[in-house]
Each structure stands twice: as C-alpha cells, then as structure tokens.
C-alpha positions as CSV (number, residue, x, y, z in Angstrom):
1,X,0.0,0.0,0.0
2,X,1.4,3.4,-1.2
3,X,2.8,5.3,2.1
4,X,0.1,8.3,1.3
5,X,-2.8,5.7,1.4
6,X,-1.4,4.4,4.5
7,X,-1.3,8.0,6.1
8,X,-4.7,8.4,4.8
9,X,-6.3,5.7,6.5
10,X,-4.6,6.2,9.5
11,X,-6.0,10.3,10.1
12,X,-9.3,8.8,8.8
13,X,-9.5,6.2,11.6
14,X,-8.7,8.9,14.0
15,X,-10.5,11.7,12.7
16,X,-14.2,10.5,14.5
17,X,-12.5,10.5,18.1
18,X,-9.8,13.3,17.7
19,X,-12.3,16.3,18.8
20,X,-13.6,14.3,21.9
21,X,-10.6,13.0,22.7
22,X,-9.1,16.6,22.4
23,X,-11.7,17.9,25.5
24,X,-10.7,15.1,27.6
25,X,-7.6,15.5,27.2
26,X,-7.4,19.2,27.7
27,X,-9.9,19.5,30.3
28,X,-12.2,21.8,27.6
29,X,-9.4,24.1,28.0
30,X,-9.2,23.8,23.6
31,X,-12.8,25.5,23.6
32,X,-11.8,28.3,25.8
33,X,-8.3,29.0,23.5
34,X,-10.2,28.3,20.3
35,X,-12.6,30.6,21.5
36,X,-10.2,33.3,22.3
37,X,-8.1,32.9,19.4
38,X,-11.4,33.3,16.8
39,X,-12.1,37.0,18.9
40,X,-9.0,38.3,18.2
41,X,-8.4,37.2,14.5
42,X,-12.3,38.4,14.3
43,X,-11.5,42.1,15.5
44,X,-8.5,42.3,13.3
45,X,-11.1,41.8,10.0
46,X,-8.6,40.2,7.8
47,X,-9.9,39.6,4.4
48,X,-7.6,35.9,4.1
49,X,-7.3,33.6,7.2
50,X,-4.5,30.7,6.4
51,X,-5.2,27.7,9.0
52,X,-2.6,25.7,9.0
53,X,-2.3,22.1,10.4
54,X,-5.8,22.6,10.5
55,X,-6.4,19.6,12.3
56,X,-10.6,18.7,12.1
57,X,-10.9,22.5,10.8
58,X,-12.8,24.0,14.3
59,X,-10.8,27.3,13.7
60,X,-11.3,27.2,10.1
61,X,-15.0,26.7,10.7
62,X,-15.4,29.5,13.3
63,X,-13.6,31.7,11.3
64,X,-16.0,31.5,8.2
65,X,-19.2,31.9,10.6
C-alpha cells in the first residue's frame, strides 16, 4: 500500500474521536483558546485567514461563521 494511502487511512481512523478525545484531554481548555483565538483574529477583520495544520478545521470553521 502506497505510504500516502497508508497516512490516509490512519488520520481517517482517527478523525471520528480526535475532537472528543481533544476535550478530555485538555480538560475543555481547547474550547476556551479556540474561542479566544477566533475573537481576536475576528477584530482584526482580515480579508484571508491561512489555517494551518488545520487539524478537524474548528478554527477554520469558526472563522467563516
């Protein structure tokens, strides 16, 4: 199996838990810095947000509400 299949697969496995498992993990401390972070980008009104590493896309996601 070609090694980009294989990575494929193995985010794909992940992806269902990674946002639960994230909270837990954190003890909801990722809401409360996503949170944050989305304010501030917000009342700087860029016209082009670049998420990188964007992970299960929360930021991205907030960011385009």
């Amino acid at each position: 199996m070609p090694e980009a299949e294989q990575v494929n697969r193995l985010f794909s496995g992940i992806a269902p838990c990674y946002d639960q498992a994230n909270q837990v993990l954190s003890l909801g401390i990722d809401r409360y810095w996503r949170r944050t972070l989305v304010s501030k980008v917000v009342d700087r009104r860029p016209r082009r947000v670049v998420d990188l590493a964007t992970g299960s896309g929360d930021v991205a996601l907030a960011l385009s509400r």
